[in-house]
KETI-793473 format. One record per residue (C-alpha): residue number from 1; x, z, y. Coordinates in Angstrom, 2 decimals. Layout:
% residues N
+-----+---------+---------+---------+
|   n |      px |      pz |      py |
+-----+---------+---------+---------+
| NUM |       X |       Z |       Y |
...
+-----+---------+---------+---------+
END
This chain:
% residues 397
+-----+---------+---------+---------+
|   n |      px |      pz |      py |
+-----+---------+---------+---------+
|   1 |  172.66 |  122.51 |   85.36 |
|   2 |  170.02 |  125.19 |   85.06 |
|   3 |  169.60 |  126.82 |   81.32 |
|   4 |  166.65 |  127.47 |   79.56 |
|   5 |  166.01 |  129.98 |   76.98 |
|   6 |  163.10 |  128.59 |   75.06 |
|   7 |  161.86 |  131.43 |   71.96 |
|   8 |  159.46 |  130.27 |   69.32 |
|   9 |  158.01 |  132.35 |   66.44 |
|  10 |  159.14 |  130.41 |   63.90 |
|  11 |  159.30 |  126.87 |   63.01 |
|  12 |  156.61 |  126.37 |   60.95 |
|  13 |  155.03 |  123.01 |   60.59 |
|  14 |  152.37 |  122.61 |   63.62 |
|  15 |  152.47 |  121.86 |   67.39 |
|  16 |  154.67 |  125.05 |   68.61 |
|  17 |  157.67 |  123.62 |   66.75 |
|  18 |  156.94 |  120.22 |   67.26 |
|  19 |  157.18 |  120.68 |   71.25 |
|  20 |  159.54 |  123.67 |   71.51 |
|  21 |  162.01 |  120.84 |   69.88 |
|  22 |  161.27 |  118.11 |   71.89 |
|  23 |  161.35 |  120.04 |   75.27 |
|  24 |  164.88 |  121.07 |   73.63 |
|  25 |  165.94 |  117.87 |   72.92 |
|  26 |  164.51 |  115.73 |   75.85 |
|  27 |  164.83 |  117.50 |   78.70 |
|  28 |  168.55 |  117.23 |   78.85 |
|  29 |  170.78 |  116.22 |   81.01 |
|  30 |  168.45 |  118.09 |   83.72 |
|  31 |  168.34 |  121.49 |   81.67 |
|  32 |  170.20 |  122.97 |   79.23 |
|  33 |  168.25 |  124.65 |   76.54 |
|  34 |  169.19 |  126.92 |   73.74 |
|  35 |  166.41 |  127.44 |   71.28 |
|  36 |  165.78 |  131.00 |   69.87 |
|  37 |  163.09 |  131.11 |   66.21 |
|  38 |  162.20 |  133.74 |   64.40 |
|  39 |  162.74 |  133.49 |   60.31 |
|  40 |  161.17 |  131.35 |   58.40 |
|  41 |  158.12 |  132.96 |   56.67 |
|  42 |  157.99 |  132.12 |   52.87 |
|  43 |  154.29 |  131.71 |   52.45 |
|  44 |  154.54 |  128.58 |   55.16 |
|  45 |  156.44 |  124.93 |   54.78 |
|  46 |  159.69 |  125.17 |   57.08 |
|  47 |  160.13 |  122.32 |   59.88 |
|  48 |  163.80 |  123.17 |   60.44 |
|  49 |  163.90 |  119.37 |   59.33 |
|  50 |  162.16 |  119.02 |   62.86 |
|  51 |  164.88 |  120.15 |   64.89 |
|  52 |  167.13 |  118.93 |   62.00 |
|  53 |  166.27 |  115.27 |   62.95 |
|  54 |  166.54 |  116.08 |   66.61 |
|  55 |  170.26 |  117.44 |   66.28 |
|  56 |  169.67 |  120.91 |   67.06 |
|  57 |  171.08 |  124.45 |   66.48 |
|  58 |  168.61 |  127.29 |   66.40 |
|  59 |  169.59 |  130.67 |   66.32 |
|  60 |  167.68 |  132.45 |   64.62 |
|  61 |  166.12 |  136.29 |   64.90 |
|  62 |  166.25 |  138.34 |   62.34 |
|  63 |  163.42 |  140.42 |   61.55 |
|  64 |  161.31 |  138.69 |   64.01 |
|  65 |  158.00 |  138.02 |   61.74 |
|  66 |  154.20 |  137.36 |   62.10 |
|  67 |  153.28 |  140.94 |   61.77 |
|  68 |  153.94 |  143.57 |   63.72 |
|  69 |  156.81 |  145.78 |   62.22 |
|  70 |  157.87 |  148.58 |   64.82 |
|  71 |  160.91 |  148.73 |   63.26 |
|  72 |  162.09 |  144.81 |   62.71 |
|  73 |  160.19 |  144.03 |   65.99 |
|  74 |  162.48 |  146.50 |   68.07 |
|  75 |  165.41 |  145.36 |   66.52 |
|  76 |  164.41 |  141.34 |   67.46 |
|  77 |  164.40 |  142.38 |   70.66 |
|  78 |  167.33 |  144.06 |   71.10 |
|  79 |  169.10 |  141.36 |   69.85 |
|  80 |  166.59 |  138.73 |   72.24 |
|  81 |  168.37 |  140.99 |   75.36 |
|  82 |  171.62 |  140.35 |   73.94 |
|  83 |  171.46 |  136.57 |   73.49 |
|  84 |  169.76 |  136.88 |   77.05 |
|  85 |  172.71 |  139.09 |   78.40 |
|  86 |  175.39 |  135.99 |   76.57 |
|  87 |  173.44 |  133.03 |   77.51 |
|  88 |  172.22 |  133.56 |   81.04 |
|  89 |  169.51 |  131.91 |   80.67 |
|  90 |  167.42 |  130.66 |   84.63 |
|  91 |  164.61 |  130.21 |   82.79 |
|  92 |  162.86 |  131.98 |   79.81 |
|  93 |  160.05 |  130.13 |   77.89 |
|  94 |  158.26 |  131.82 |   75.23 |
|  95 |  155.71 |  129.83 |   72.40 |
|  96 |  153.27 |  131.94 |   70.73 |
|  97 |  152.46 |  135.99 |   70.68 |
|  98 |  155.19 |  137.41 |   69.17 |
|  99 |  158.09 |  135.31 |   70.89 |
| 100 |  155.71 |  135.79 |   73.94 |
| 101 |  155.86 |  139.47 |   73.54 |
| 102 |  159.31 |  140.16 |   72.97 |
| 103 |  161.17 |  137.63 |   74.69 |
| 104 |  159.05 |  138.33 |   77.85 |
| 105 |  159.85 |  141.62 |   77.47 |
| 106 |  163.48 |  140.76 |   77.07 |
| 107 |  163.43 |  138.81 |   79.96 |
| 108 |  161.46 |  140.68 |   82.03 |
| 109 |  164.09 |  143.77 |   81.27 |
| 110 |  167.15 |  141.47 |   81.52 |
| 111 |  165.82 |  140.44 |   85.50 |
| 112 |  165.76 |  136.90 |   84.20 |
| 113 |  164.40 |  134.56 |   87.62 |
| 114 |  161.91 |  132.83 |   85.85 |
| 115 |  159.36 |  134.19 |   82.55 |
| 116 |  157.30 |  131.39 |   80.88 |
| 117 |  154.95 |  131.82 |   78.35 |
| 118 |  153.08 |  129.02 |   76.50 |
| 119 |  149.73 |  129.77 |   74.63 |
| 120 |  149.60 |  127.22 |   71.65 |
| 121 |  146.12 |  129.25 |   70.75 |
| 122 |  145.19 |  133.13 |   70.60 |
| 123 |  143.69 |  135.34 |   68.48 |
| 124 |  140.66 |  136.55 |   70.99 |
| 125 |  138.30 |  135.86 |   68.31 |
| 126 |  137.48 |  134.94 |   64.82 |
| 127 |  140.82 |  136.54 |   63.93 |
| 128 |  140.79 |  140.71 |   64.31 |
| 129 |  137.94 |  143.18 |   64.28 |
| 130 |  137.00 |  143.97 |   68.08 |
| 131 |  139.77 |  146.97 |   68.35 |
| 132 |  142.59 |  145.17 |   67.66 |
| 133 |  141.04 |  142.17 |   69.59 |
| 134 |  140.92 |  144.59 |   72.52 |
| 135 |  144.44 |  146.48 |   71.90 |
| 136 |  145.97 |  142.35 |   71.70 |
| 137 |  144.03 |  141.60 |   75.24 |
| 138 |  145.53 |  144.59 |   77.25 |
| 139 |  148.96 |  143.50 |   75.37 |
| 140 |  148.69 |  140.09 |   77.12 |
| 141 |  147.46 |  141.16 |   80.17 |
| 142 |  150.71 |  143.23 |   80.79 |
| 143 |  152.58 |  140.07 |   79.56 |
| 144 |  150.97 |  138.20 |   81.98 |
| 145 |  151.55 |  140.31 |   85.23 |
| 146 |  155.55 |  139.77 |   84.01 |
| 147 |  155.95 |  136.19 |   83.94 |
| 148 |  156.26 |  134.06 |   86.33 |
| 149 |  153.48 |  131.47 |   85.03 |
| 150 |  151.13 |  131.05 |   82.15 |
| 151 |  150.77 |  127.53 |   80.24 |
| 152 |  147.34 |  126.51 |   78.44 |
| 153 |  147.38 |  123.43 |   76.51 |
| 154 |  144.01 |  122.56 |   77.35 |
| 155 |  141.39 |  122.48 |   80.18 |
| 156 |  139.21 |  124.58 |   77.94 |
| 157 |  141.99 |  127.01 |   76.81 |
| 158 |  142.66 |  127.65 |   80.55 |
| 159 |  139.01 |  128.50 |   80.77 |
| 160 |  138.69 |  130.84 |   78.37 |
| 161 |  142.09 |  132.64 |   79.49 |
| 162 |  141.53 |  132.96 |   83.09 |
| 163 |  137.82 |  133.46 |   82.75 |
| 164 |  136.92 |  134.96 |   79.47 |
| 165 |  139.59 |  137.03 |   78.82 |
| 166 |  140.88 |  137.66 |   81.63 |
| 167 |  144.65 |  137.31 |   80.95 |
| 168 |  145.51 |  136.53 |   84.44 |
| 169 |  144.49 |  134.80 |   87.36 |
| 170 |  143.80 |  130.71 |   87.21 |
| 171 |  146.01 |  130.09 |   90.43 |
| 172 |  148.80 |  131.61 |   87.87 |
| 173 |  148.29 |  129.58 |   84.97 |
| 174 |  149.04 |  125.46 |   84.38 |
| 175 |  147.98 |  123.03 |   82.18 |
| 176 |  150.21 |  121.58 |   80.39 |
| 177 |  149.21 |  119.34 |   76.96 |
| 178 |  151.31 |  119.38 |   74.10 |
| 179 |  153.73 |  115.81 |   73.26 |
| 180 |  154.20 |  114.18 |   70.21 |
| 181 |  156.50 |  111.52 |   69.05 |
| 182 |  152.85 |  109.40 |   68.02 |
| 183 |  154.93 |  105.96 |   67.64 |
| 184 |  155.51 |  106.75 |   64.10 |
| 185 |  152.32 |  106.38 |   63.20 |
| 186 |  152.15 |  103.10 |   63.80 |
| 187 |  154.61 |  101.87 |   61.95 |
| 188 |  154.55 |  100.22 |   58.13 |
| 189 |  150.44 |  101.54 |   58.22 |
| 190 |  149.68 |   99.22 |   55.18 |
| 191 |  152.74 |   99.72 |   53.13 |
| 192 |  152.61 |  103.49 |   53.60 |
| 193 |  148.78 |  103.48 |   53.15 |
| 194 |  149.07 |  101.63 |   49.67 |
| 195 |  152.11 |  103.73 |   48.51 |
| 196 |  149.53 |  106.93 |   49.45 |
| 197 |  146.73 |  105.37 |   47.64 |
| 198 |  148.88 |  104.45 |   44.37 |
| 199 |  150.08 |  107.92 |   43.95 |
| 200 |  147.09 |  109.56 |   44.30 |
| 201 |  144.81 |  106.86 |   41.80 |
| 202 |  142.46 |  106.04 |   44.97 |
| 203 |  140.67 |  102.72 |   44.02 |
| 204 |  140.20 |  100.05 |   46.68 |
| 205 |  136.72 |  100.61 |   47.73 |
| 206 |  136.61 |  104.49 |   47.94 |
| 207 |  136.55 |  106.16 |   51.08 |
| 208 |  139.40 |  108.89 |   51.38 |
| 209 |  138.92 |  112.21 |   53.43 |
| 210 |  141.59 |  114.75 |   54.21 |
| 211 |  141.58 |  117.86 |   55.74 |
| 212 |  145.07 |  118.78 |   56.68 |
| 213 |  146.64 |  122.61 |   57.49 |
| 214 |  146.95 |  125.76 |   56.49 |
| 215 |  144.91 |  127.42 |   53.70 |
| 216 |  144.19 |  130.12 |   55.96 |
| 217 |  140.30 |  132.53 |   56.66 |
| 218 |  140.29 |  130.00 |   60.42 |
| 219 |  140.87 |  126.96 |   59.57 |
| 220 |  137.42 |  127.64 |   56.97 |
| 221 |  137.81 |  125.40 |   54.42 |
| 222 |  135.03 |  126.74 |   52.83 |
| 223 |  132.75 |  124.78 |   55.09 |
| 224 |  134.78 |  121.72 |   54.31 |
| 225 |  134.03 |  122.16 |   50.53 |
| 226 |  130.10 |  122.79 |   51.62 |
| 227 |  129.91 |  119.61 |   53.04 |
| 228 |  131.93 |  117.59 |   50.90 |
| 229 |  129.46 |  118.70 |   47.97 |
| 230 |  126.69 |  117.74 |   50.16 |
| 231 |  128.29 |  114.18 |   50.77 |
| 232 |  129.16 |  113.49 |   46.87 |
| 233 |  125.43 |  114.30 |   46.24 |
| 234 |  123.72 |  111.54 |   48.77 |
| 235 |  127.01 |  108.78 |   49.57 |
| 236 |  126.89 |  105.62 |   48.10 |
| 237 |  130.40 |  104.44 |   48.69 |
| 238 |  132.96 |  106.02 |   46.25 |
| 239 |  134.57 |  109.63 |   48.03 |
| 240 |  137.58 |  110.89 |   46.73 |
| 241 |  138.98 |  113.90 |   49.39 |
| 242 |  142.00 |  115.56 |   50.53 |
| 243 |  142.84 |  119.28 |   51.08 |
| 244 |  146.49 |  118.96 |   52.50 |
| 245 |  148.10 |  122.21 |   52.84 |
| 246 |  148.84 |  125.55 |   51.02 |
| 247 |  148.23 |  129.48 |   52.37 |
| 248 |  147.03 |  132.76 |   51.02 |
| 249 |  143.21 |  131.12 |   49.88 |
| 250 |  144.39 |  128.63 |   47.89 |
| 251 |  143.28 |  130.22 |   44.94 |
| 252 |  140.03 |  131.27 |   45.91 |
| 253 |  139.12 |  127.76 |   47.45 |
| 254 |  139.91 |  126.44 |   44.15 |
| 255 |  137.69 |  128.74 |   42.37 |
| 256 |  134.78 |  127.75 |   45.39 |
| 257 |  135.75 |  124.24 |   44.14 |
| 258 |  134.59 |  124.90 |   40.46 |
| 259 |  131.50 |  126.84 |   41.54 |
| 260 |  130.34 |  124.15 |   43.67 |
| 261 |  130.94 |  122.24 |   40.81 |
| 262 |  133.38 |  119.96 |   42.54 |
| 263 |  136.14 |  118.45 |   39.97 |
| 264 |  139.46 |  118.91 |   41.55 |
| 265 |  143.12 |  117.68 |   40.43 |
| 266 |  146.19 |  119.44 |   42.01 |
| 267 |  149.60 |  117.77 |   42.98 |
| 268 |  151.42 |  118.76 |   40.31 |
| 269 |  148.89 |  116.82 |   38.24 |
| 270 |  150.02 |  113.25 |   36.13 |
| 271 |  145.99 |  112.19 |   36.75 |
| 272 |  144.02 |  112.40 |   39.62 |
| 273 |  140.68 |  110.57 |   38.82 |
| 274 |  138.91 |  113.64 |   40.30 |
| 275 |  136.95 |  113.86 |   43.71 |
| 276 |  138.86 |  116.26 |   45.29 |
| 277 |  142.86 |  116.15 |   44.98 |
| 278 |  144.67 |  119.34 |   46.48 |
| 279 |  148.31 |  118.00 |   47.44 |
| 280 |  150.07 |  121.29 |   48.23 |
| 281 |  152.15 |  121.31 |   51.63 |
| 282 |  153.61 |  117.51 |   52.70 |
| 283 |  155.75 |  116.65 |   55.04 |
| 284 |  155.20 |  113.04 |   55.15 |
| 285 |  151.90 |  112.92 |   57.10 |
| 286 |  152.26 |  109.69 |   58.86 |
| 287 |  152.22 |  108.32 |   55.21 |
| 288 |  148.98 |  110.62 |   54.40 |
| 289 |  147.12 |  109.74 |   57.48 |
| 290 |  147.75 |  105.77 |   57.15 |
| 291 |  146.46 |  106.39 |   53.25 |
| 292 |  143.26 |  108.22 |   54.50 |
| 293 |  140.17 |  107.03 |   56.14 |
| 294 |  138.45 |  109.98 |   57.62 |
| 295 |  140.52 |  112.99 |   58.59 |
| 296 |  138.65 |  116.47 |   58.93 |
| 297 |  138.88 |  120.21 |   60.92 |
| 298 |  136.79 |  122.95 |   60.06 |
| 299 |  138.27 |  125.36 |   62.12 |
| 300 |  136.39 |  128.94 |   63.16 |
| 301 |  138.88 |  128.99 |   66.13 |
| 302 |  141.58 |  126.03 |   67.41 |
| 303 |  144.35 |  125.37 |   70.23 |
| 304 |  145.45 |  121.82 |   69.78 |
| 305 |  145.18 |  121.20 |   66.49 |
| 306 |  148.43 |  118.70 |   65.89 |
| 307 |  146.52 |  117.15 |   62.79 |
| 308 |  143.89 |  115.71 |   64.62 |
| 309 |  146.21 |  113.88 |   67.44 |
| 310 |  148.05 |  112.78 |   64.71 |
| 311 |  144.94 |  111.43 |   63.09 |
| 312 |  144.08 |  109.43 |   66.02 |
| 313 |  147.83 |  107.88 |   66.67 |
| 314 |  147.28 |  106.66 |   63.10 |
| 315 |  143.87 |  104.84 |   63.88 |
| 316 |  141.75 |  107.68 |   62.00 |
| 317 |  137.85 |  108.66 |   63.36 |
| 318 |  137.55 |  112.31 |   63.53 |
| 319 |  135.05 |  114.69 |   61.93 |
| 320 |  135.16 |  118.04 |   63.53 |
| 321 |  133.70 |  121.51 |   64.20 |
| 322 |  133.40 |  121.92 |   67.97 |
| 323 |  135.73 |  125.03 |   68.52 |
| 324 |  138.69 |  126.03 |   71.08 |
| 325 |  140.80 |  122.77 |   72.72 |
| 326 |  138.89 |  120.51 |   70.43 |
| 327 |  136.96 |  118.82 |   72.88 |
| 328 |  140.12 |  118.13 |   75.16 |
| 329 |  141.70 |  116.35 |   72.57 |
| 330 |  139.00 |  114.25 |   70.98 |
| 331 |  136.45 |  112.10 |   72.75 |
| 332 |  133.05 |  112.78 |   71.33 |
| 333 |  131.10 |  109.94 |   70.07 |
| 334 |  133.78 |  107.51 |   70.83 |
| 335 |  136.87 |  108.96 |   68.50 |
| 336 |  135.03 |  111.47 |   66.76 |
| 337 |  131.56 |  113.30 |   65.60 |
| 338 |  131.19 |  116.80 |   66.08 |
| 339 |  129.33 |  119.88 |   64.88 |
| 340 |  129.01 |  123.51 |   65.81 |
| 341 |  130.55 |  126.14 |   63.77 |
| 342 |  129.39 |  127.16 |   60.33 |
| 343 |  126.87 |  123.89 |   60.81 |
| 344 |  127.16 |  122.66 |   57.09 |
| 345 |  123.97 |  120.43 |   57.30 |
| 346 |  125.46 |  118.55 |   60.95 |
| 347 |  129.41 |  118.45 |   59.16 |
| 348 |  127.79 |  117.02 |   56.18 |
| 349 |  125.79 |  114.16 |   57.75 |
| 350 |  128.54 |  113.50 |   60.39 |
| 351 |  130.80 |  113.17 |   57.23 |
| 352 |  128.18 |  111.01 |   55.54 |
| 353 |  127.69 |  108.60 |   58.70 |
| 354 |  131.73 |  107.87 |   58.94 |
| 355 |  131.57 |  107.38 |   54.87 |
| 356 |  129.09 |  104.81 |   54.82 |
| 357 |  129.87 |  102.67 |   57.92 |
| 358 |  133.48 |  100.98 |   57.94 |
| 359 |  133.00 |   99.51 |   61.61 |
| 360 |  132.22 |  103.05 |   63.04 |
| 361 |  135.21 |  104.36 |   61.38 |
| 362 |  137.45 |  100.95 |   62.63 |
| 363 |  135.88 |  101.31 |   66.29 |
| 364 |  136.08 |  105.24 |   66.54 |
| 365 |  139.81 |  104.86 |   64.59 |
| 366 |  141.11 |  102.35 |   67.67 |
| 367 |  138.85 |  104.70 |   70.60 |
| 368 |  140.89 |  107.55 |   69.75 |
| 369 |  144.30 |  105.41 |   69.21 |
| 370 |  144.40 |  104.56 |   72.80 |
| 371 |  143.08 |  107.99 |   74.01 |
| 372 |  146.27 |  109.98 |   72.48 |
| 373 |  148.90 |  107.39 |   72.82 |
| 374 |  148.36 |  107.81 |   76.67 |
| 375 |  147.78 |  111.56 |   76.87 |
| 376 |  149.96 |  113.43 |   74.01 |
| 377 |  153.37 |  111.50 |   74.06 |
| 378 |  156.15 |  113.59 |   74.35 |
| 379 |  157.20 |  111.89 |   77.14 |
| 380 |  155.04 |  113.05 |   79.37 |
| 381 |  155.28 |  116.53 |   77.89 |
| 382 |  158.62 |  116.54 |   79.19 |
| 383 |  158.33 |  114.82 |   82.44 |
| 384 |  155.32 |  117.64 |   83.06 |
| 385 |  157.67 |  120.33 |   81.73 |
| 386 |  160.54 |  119.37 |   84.41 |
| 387 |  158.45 |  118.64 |   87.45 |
| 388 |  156.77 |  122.48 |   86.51 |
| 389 |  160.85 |  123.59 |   86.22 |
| 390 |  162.15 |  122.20 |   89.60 |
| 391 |  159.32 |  123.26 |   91.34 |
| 392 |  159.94 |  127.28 |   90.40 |
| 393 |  162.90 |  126.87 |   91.20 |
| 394 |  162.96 |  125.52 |   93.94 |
| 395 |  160.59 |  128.51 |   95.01 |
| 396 |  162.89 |  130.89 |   93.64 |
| 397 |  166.14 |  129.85 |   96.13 |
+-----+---------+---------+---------+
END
């Protein structure tokens, strides 16, 4: 049986760990996989319950954080070429930049057959000034000339890799979409919607809208709050909204809150008759998503965002900046209304249009359904993943 190495950055809620541990899981008895994480970083919810549920054992590798450390980053991968050295791995997969880095690295050193490296997003822009935008390209351009293959996630993503940036040719890169296990959201919708609604005070006839991720300078939540004020101004159908998540601007978006004069409640709150509600990190979003009606991304820069797949396998119309993979996982003007980036005045009405019109929202909600449940299962993540396996090595003997 061949073995796979398969090295995440960490497991921190979002699509990496999400597919690193079903691709772990699911891809036995034809591969063997051991699964390699970094440490959990404290200012993010863990999803070791993830691979918890799954019945898997990460190691983990200490030191092995989201910023670059020469000192903790050498030591990871030392210790990467020693699990590499133990395990004997046929195939290394990496998921994100700094796994992708080291481990590649590792691998690359450690004359393992086969280097794979998945891009769940970059940072190419709206993340670094253009320096360290430029010193991060020339990183993953070397990267790229080691491994065997590249993975986008997207059509789009492949795109802007192969044509863009020009990380490495497009005859070397594939295309395969993230998997999710989607069936969950489809199950108990009205009993988990009502149990959402009770605990949050949302009366009958308001319309709920969530935004859902980290409280982090991309995902922009500032425009969110923009638009929201805009919507409370002209909507006649009761609004209350959702900001689902916690990060290093959860302070500040509260204070943008009060000067937009937006009355907020927070989780830890015994009332929440307010507008806007911020929950704090969650980890039980099918129960969130049945309990909302609109779902929200604001995003300067995206992948595959996991929040909006999820908010289609739970019947939910999208309202979205048009950024990154977006458009590959959302069909415009059948599951979802878009708007360019920093477009307040286009988020805003396409907010408005999905408040005030229940059918749009049930039609667009059922569109989108049926587009993810046949395109982001992680069954076919996984039956993609082997077929891309056998044929390397196949090539390899």
């Amino acid at each position: 049986m061949p073995k796979v190495l398969r090295i995440i950055n960490r497991l921190n809620l979002g699509g990496p760990t999400f597919n690193a541990a079903y691709l772990s899981k699911f891809q036995a008895p034809e591969f063997e996989t051991l699964l390699l994480s970094g440490e959990h970083d404290a200012t993010e919810a863990s999803s070791e319950f993830i691979v918890n549920q799954l019945g898997l054992s990460p190691k983990y590798v200490k030191g092995m954080g989201r910023e670059i450390s020469p000192v903790k980053d050498r030591k990871a991968y030392k210790y990467i070429r020693q699990v590499i050295r133990e395990y004997q791995p046929d195939i290394v997969h990496t998921h994100a930049a700094k796994a992708g880095a080291l481990g590649r690295l590792a691998a690359h050193h450690e004359k393992v057959p086969i280097i794979l490296h998945t891009f769940h997003g970059h940072v190419f822009h709206s993340y670094f000034h253009p320096a360290k935008t430029q010193a991060f390209l020339q990183i993953e351009r070397y990267l790229a000339r080691k491994s065997t293959r590249i993975i986008a996630i997207s059509r789009l993503q492949k795109k802007e890799l192969t044509e863009d940036f020009n990380i490495c040719p497009a005859d070397k890169m594939e295309i395969i979409p993230l998997g999710f296990d989607l069936d969950r959201f489809q199950e108990n919708i009205e009993e988990k919607r009502l149990s959402f609604r009770a605990e949050f005070q949302v009366k009958p006839k308001e319309v709920a809208i969530g935004i859902i991720g980290r409280l982090v300078p991309i995902k922009n939540h500032s425009l969110f709050l923009h638009a929201l004020k805009s919507v409370l101004n002209r909507a006649q159908t009761p609004i209350k909204a959702f900001i689902v998540g916690d990060g290093e601007l959860r302070n500040s978006l509260e204070l943008e809150a009060k000067l937009l004069e937006i009355p907020y409640s927070k989780e830890t709150d015994a009332s929440h008759g307010e507008p806007l509600v911020f929950t704090s990190w969650r980890k039980d979003i099918d129960r969130i998503n049945a309990g909302l009606d609109v779902i929200a991304l604001t995003s300067k820069n995206e992948g595959t965002p996991v929040s909006l797949i999820e908010a289609q396998a739970a019947n939910k119309p999208i309202v979205s900046t048009r950024v990154g993979g977006i458009e590959d996982i959302v069909q415009e003007g059948i599951g979802a209304l878009l708007s360019d980036s920093e477009d307040v005045e286009t988020l805003g009405n396409n907010m408005l249009q999905l408040v005030e019109d229940q059918e749009l929202r049930t039609r667009m909600g059922v569109n989108g359904y049926e587009f993810v449940r046949k395109a982001f299962s992680y069954q076919r993540l996984v039956k993609d993943m082997n077929q891309l396996y056998k044929q390397l090595l196949t090539e390899k003997d």
